[in-house]
C-alpha positions in Angstrom: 87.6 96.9 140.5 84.9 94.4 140.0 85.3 91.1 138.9 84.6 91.6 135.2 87.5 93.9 135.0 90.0 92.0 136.6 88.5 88.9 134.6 89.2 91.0 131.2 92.9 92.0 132.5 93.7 88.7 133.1 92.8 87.6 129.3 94.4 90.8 128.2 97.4 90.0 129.8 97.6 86.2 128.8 97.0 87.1 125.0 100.0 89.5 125.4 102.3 86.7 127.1 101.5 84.9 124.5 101.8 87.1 121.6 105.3 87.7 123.1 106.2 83.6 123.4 105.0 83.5 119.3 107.5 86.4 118.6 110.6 85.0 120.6 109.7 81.4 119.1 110.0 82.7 115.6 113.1 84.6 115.8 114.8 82.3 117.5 113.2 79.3 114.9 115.0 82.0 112.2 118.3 82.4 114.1 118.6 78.4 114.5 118.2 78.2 110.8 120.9 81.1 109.9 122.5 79.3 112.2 122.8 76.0 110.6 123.1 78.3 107.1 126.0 79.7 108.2 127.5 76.7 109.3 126.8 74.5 106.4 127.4 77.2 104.1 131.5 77.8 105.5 132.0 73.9 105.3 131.0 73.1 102.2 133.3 76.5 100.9 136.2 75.7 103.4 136.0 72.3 104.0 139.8 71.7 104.7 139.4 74.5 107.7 140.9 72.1 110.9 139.1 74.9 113.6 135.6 74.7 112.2 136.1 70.7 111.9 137.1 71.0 115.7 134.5 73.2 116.8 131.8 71.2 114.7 133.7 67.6 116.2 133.4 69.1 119.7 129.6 69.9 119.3 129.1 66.6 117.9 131.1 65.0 121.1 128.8 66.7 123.7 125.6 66.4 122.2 126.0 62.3 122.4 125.8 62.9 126.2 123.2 65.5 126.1 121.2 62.6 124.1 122.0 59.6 126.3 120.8 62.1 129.3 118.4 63.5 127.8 119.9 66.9 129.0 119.4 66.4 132.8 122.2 67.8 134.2 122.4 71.4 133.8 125.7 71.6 133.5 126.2 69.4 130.5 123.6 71.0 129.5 124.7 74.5 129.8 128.3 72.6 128.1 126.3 71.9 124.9 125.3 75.3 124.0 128.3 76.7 124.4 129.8 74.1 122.5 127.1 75.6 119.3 128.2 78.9 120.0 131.2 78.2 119.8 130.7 76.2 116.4 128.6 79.1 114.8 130.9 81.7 116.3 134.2 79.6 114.3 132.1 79.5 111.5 131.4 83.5 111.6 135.2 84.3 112.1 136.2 81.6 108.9 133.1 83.6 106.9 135.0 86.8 107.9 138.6 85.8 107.4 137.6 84.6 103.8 135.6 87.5 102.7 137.1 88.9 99.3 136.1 92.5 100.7 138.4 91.9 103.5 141.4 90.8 102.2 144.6 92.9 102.3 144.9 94.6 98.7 148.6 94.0 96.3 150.4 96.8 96.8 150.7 99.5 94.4 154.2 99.1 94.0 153.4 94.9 93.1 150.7 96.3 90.7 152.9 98.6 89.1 156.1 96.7 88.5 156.2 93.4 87.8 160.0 92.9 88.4 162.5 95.3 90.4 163.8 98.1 88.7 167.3 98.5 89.6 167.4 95.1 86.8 167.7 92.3 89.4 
């Protein structure tokens, strides 16, 4: 190959690197804000729910440290975003327990009579 070529594959590949970078860094932009949606959205519906307070308290807790470091060690590091996993994962579980579509139906029996029929 001559030097033009390998000159016009380089470019070629850096535009493509960089393409990719813009398309990772916009959907993870959009899944930080879902994110944040999701969990504002279940505490301002929920807001007496003790394990999303927990899991949000808990985030809270370790990002102070992650601050005051300014995330140097990895660890504490690697503790924080488990920590918002964690909190968007609680908040996904108290969307899902509370979803109307999901809750256990009356039975038919309940519908039907509305006291027993043997004259309790």
């Amino acid at each position: 190959m001559n030097r033009r070529s390998d000159e016009l594959l380089a470019e070629s590949l850096v535009g493509f690197t960089l393409i990719i970078a813009l398309v990772v860094l916009v959907i993870g932009v959009w899944l930080v804000v879902k994110s944040v949606d999701l969990v504002i959205r279940q505490l301002a519906a929920h807001p007496d729910n003790k394990p999303l307070w927990i899991a949000l308290g808990v985030a809270l807790l370790v990002t102070v440290p992650v601050v005051l470091t300014g995330g140097r060690p990895p660890l504490l590091l690697l503790l924080w975003f488990v920590s918002l996993l964690a909190l968007v994962l609680v908040a996904w579980i108290v969307e899902l327990v509370y979803d109307p579509q999901l809750q256990v139906e009356e039975a038919l029996v309940d519908q039907v009579l509305h006291q027993a029929w043997w004259g309790e």
